[in-house]
C-alpha positions as CSV (number, residue, x, y, z in Angstrom):
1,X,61.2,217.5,-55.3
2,X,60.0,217.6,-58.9
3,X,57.4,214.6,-60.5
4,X,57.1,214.1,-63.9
5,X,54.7,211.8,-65.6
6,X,55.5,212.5,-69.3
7,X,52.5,211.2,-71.5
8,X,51.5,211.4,-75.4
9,X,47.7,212.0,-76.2
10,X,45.3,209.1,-75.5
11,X,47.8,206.8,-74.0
12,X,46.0,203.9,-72.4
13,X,48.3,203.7,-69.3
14,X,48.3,207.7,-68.5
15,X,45.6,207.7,-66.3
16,X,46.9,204.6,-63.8
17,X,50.4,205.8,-63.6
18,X,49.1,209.4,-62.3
19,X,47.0,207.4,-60.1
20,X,49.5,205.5,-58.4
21,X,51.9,208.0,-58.3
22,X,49.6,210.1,-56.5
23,X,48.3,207.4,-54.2
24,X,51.9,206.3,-53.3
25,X,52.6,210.3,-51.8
26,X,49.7,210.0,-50.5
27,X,50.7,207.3,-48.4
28,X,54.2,208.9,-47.8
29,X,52.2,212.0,-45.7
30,X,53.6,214.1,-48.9
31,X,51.6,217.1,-51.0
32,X,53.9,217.3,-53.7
33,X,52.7,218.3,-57.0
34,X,52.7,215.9,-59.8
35,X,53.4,217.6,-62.8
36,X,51.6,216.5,-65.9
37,X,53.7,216.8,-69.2
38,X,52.0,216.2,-72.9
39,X,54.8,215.2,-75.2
40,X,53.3,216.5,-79.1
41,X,56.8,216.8,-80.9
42,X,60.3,214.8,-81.8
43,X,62.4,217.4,-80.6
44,X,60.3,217.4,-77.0
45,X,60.3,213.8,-76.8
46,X,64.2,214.2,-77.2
47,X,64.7,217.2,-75.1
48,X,63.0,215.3,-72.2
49,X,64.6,212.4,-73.1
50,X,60.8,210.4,-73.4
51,X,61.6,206.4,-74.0
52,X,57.5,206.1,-74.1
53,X,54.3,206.6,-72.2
54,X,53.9,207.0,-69.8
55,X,57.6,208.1,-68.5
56,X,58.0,208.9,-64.5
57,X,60.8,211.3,-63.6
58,X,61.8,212.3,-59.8
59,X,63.9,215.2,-60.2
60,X,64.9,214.3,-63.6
61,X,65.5,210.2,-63.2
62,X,63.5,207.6,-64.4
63,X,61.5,205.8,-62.1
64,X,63.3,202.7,-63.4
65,X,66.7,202.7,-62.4
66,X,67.9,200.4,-65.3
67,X,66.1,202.9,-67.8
68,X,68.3,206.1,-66.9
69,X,71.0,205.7,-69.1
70,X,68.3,204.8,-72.3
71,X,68.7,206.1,-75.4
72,X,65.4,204.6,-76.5
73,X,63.4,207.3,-76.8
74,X,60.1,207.3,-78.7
75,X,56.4,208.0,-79.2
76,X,55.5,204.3,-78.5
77,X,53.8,202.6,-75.6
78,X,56.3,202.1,-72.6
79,X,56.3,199.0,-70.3
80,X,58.1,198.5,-67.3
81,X,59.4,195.1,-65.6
82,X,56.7,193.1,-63.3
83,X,58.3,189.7,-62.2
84,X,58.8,187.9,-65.2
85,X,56.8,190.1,-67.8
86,X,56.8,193.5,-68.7
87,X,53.5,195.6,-67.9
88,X,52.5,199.4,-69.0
89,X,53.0,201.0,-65.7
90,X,55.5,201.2,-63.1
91,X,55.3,199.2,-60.0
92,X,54.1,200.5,-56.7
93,X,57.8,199.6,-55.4
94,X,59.1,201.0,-58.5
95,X,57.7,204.4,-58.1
96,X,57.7,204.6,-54.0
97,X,62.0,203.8,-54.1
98,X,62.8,206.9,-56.8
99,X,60.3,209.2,-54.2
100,X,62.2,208.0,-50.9
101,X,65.5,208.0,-52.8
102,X,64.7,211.3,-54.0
103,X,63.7,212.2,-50.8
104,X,66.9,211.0,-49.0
């Protein structure tokens, strides 16, 4: 299983997604590695299809299910549904269904 966080320089969220993420496999009994990827360029954000920071991949899909067909991709600050708002990381739910779906 591959994990992605996919991040720009000094985004605000960055730190608290990389925290769940690894708390959440933590909890799951799993070691896997979360990769750390610093998006600098247009054509990276496009070749790993970035729609903001921070973006969570597992095995290449987005964390957010409704987000993996997206052509939105961008350099600005990403948010993620909560309820009735929007917040700027993804849920614990959010993040542990992509690992266990991953998972199978």
């Amino acid at each position: 299983m591959t994990i992605e966080i996919l991040y720009f320089e000094g985004c605000p969220n960055y730190e608290p997604t990389l925290n769940r993420v690894k708390q959440i496999l933590k909890d799951l009994g799993m070691k896997q590695k979360v990769l750390e990827v610093i998006i600098t360029t247009p054509k990276m954000a496009e070749s790993f299809r970035f729609l903001g920071s921070p973006t969570v991949l597992v095995n290449g899909l987005d964390v957010e299910p409704s987000a993996r067909n997206s052509n939105q991709i961008g350099f600005g600050n990403r948010t993620y549904p909560s309820g009735d708002r929007r917040v700027g990381i993804p849920s614990e739910e959010m993040v542990r269904a992509a690992i266990l779906e991953a998972r199978g």
